[in-house]
N, C-alpha and C positions, 0 to 999 in steps of 0.2 A: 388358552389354558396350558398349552404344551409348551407356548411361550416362556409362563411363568413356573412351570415344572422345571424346562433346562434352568434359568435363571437360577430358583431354588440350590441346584446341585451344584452349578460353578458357584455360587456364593458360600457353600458348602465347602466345597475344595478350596475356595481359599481362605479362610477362614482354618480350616486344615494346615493351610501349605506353608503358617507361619505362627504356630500355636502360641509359643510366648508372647509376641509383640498381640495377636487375638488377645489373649490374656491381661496384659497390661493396659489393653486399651476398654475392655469391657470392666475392669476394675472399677473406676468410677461413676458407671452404672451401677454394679453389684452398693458396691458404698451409699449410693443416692439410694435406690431402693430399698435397699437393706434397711436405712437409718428410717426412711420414713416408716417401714413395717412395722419395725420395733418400737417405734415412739408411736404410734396408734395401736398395737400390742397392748403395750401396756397401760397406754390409756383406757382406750376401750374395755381392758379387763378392770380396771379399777373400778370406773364409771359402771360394770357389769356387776362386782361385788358394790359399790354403795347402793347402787340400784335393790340389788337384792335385800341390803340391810335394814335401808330406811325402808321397804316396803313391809320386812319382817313385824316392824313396827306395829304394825296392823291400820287400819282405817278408822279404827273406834278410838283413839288419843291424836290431843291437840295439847300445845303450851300455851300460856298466856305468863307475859312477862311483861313489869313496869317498863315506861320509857320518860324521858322527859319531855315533857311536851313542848312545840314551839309555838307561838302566837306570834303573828303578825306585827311588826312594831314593837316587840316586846323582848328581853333578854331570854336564854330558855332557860326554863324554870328545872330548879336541881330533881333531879329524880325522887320519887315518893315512893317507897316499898310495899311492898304487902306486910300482912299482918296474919297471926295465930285467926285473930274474931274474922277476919276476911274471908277466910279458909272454912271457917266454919258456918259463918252465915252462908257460902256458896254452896257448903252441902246441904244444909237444913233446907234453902230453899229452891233449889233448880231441880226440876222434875227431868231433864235430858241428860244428866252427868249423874252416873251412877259412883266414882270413884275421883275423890280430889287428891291429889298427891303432895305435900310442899316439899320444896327444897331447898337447904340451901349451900354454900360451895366456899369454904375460906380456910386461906393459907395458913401452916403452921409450922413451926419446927418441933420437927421431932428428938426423940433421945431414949440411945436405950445404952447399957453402960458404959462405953466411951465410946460411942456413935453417935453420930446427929446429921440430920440432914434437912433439906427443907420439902414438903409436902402438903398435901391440900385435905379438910377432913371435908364429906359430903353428908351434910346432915338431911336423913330422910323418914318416913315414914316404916313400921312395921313391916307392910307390904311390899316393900321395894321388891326384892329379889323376882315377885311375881310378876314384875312389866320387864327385866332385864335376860337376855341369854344368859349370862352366866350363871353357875351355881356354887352353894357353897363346898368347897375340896375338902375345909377342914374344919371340925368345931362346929358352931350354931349362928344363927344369926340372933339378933338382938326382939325381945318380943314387945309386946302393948306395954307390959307392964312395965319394960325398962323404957319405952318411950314415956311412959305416963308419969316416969318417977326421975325423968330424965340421969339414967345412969350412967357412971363412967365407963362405959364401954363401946371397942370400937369393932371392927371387923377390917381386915387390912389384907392389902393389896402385894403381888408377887415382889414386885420391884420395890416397895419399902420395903418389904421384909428383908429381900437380901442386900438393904441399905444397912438396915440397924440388926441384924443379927447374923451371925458365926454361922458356918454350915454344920456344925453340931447341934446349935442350941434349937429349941424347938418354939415358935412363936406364941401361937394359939396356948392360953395359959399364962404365957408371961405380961409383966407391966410394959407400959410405953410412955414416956412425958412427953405432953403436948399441951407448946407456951407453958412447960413447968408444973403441968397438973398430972398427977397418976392417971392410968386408964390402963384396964384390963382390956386386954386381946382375947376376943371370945370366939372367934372364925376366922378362919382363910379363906378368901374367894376366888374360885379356880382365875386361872390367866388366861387373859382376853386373844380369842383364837381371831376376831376378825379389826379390819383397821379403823371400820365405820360400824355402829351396829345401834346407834342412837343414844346413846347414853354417854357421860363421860368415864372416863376410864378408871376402872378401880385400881387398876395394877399401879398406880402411881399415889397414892394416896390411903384412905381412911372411910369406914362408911360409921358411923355414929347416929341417933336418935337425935332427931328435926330438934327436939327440945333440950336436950345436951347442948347440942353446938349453940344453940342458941342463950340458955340459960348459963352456960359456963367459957363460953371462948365469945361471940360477940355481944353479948349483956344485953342482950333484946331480944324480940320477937319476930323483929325481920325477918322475911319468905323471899326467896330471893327469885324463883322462880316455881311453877307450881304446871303438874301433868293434871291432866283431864281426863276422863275416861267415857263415852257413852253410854248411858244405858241401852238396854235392846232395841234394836229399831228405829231412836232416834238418827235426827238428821244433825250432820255437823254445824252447817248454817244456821238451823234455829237455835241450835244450842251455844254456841256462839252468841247469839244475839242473847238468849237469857241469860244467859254469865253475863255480860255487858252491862248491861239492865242495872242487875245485882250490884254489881260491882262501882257502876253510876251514884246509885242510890245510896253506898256507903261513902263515896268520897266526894259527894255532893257536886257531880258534873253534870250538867244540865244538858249541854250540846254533844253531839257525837264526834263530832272536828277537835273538841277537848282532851278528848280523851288519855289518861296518863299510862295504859296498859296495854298492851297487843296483845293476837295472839298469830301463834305458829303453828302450821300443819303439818305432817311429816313431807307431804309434794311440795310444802313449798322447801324443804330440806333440799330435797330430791332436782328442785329446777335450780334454785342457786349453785349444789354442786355440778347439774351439768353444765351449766353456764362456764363455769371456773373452767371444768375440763376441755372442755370446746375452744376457751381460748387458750389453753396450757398446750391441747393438741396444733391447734394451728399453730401458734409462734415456734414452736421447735419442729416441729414438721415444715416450716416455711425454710429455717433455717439447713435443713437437710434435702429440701427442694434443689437452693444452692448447688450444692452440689452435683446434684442432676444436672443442670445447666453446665456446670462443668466438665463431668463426663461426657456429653452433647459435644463441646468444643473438641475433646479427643476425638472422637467417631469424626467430626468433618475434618479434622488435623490428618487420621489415617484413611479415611478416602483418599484425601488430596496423595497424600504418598501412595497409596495403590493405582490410581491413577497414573500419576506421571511414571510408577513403576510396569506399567502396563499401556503405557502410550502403544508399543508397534502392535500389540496383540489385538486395542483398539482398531486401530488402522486398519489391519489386515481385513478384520469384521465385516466394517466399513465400505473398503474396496471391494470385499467379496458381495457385496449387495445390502449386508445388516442392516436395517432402518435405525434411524437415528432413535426414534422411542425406544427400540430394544436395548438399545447403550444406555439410554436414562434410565428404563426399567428395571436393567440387569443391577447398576452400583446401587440405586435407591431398595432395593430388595436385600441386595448386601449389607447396608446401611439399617435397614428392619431386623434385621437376621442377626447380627452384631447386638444392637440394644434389645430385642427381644429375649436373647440370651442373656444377656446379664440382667433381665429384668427378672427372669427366672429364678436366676439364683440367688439375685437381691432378697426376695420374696423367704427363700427357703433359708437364706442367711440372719434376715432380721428377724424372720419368727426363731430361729433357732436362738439368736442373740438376746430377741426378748424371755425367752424361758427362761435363758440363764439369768438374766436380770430379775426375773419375778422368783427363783428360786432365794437367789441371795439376800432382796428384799426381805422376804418371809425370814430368814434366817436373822435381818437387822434390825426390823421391825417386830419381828415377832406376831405377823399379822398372815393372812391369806390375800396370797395375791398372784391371780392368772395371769396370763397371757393368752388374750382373743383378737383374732382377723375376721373382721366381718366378710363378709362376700363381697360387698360391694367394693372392698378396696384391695382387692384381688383384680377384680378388674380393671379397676382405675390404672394398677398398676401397670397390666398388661396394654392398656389403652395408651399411658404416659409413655411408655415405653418404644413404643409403634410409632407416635407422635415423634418423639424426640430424634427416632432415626430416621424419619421422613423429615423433618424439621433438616437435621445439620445435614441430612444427605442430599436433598436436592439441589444443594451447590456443586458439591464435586462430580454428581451425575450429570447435571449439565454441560460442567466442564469437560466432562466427557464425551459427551455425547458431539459437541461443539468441534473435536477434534478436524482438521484435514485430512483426508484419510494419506494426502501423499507426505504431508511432511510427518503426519505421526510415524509412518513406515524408515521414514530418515532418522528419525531419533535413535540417539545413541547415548 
């Protein structure tokens, strides 16, 4: 123990006795650690906000959404829509869905007097507002009876607004053409505080009545995709399978393997984005690994010079009795002591680097976005760190250690 105590302080002192070159050589430690902090920072915070949003969601809605189906030997078959009577035969008859939602989502150019831009209207139900965070900022949202009478009216989004209108003029109130048809601006809908929150995003678009969009911009009845809601108590699984049922039995599908519609849960939202982030963190984290490996190469590059800078001091050790382990122990401690430090500052460098980055984010995006360090990779780092200086140092401590104690004393 008092072995590794002295050891400690001379690796101390010299680490002291040459602060820049200490400096320039734990650089690319700090760099490797730093970069990987920050890119799991800001992952993890991400991954922590969608975590949070798609859970916000609640456990009582699911999607179902056409697909095209593929058979075997066969070409796949073009996609089949839903329908207004689909929507409605699902509510009349499924006793575990308390609330069907339709929707649907198509592009438009807008124009307000010599502005135009392109945007998306999202045609929905009455009750939207009640399954989304957001609320209305300004004006009203659209009621039953302007769904039921499919009226020109829409409710719009931050970022069209300050697409099509002046910072004088006032929205809510005024006309909008879209594809060249009049529509009253009846609401502003506040701006989207988060970057995931399950919904698509108003700020970029139009909210309009299911039957508007559908009656006057795609000439049909198409649903393009459609929320679920459980009633109390029910279970997702069986409920699922009664909508299926249902849904069978309109589009005359006999087998389950056929089937032209899925549906979506919010976990499985939740597991596909961790999936993405998982491997967004690894590949850029691997890449900033890299670098660790190369700060590794300096640490054995300045042994090696501390070493042959310290040959007769070796010697002297040596001759005076020093055991050959105490030579190995001493540089390889030094060699710990070096990367441990910069592993340190790495740490306090990339969390600080990821703040800044999740600050300016928030500012570009216009969304909430942390920066979180799990524990566990706190440790890793202090672990990688340890590693990496026992890694490139037990070369040059050996070379040390390996000295002659009479020609190292000759060195000059």
């Amino acid at each position: 123990m008092r072995t590794i105590w002295l050891s400690l302080v001379i690796g101390y002192r010299m680490l002291m006795r040459n602060k820049l070159r200490s400096l320039l050589t734990l650089l690319g430690i700090i760099l490797g650690v730093g970069a990987v902090i920050a890119i799991v920072s800001l992952g993890e915070g991400l991954r922590h906000q969608f975590t949070a949003n798609i859970t916000s969601m609640g456990g009582d809605v699911f999607f179902m959404t056409p697909v095209a189906p593929k058979r075997p030997g066969q070409a796949r078959q073009p996609m089949k829509m839903f329908t207004m009577d689909d929507m409605r035969a699902v509510e009349e008859q499924t006793t575990l869905v308390r609330d069907v939602i339709p929707a649907i989502d198509v592009g438009v150019t807008a124009k307000h007097g010599n502005n135009t831009t392109n945007g998306h209207v999202l045609g929905v139900a009455a009750d939207y507002m009640d399954d989304i965070p957001e609320k209305i900022e300004q004006g009203r949202f659209f009621t039953q009876a302007e769904v039921n009478g499919a009226s020109r009216v829409v409710v719009i989004g931050h970022d069209i607004m300050d697409d099509l209108f002046e910072d004088y003029e006032n929205a809510v109130g005024s006309q909008v053409r879209l594809n060249g048809t009049n529509y009253e601006i009846i609401g502003l809908i506040e701006k989207r505080k988060n970057i995931f929150d399950g919904a698509p995003n108003p700020d970029t678009g139009f909210l309009s009545p299911v039957s508007t969009v559908q009656k006057r911009i795609i000439g049909n009845d198409d649903v393009f995709w459609v929320s679920l809601y459980l009633a109390d108590g029910a279970d997702v699984k069986e409920a699922k399978e009664e909508v299926a049922t249902i849904m069978r039995q309109r589009r005359r599908i006999r087998n389950a393997s056929d089937d032209d519609f899925q549906f979506i849960s919010p976990d499985q939202f939740l597991e596909i984005g961790n999936q993405f982030l998982n491997v967004l963190i690894s590949i850029f984290g691997g890449v900033a690994f890299i670098s660790l490996l190369v700060g590794g190469v300096g640490i054995m590059n300045i042994m090696l010079v501390s070493v042959t800078e310290r040959t007769k001091e070796i010697g002297l050790r040596l001759a005076l009795g020093a055991p050959r382990p105490a030579v190995l122990t001493q540089f390889i401690i030094e060699s710990i002591m070096l990367t441990l430090t910069g592993g340190m500052f790495g740490v306090l460098s990339g969390y600080g680097l990821a703040k800044l980055a999740a600050i300016m984010l928030e500012k570009t995006i216009d969304g909430t976005w942390i920066a979180v360090i799990p524990m566990q990779w706190l440790v890793y780092s202090v672990l990688v760190s340890i590693f990496i200086g026992l890694v490139f140092g037990v070369y040059p401590a050996w070379k040390a250690s390996k000295l002659d104690p009479v020609e190292a004393m000759r060195f000059d």
